[in-house]
N, C-alpha and C positions, 0 to 999 in steps of 0.2 A: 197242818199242825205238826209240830214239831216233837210230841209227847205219843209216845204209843198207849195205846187203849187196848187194856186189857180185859179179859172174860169179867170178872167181878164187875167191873166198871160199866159193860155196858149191860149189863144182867142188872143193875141197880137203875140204870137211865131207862131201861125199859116195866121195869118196877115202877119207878114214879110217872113216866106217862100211862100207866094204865090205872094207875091210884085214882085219875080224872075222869076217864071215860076208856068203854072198852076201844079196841079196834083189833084191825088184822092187817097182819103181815107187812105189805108193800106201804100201809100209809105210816104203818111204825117205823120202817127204814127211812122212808122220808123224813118224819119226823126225827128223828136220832141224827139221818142227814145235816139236817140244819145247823148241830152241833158238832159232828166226826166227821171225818171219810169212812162209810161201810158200807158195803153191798150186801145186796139181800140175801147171796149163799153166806155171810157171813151171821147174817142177825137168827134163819131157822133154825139153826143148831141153837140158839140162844134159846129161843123160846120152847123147843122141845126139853132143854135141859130143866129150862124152870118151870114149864108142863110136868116132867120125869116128878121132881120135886115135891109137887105139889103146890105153887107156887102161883100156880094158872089154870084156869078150865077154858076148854076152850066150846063152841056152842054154830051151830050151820045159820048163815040167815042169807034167805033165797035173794040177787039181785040181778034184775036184768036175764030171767031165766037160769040163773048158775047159782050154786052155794056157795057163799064166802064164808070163810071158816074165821070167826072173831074171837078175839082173847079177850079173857077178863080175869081180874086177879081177884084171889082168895081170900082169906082172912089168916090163915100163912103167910101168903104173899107178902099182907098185908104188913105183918110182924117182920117178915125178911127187909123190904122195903125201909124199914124204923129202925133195922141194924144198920144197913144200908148208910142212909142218912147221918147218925150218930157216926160212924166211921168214918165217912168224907169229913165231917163236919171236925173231926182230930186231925186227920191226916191233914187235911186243907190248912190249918192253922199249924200243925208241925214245918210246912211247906215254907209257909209265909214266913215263919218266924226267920230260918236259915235264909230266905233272900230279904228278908229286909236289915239282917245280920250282915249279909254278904256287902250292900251298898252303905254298910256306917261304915267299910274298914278302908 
């Protein structure tokens, strides 16, 4: 990808996959995977920041003999998440307008 992805950005991508269902950690880098290049020491600091927040609670559920430590977003969250959205949802269309500006001239 040729666009660098910054904090807000992926703080909002993992905002809307947890809007669906909770999870933890490694299967959310995956997931965000799918869309960016990020590694996992990249995505903890993210979810501890929007844990900090209040943004996330997170809850232990035993698998396989071990606790996996799963996220679930708030009703904070939830609100940050629908600033989120409304703010791509401008910037995206500010974007658009300058490149389809770009190819009339």
């Amino acid at each position: 990808m040729l666009f660098s992805i910054n904090s807000g950005l992926l703080e909002a991508c993992v905002l809307a996959l947890l809007s669906t269902e909770d999870s933890y950690g490694y299967k959310l880098t995956q997931d965000v995977k799918d869309v960016m290049s990020i590694s996992e020491s990249t995505l903890y600091p993210v979810l501890k920041r929007l844990q900090t927040a209040g943004f996330l609670k997170t809850y232990d559920m035993p698998i396989d003999g071990r606790n996996r430590k799963y996220y679930r977003i708030t009703s904070a969250g939830k609100r940050q998440q629908q600033l989120y959205f409304e703010e791509w949802a401008s910037y995206k269309a500010l974007i658009e307008r300058i490149f389809k500006g770009a190819q009339h001239k």
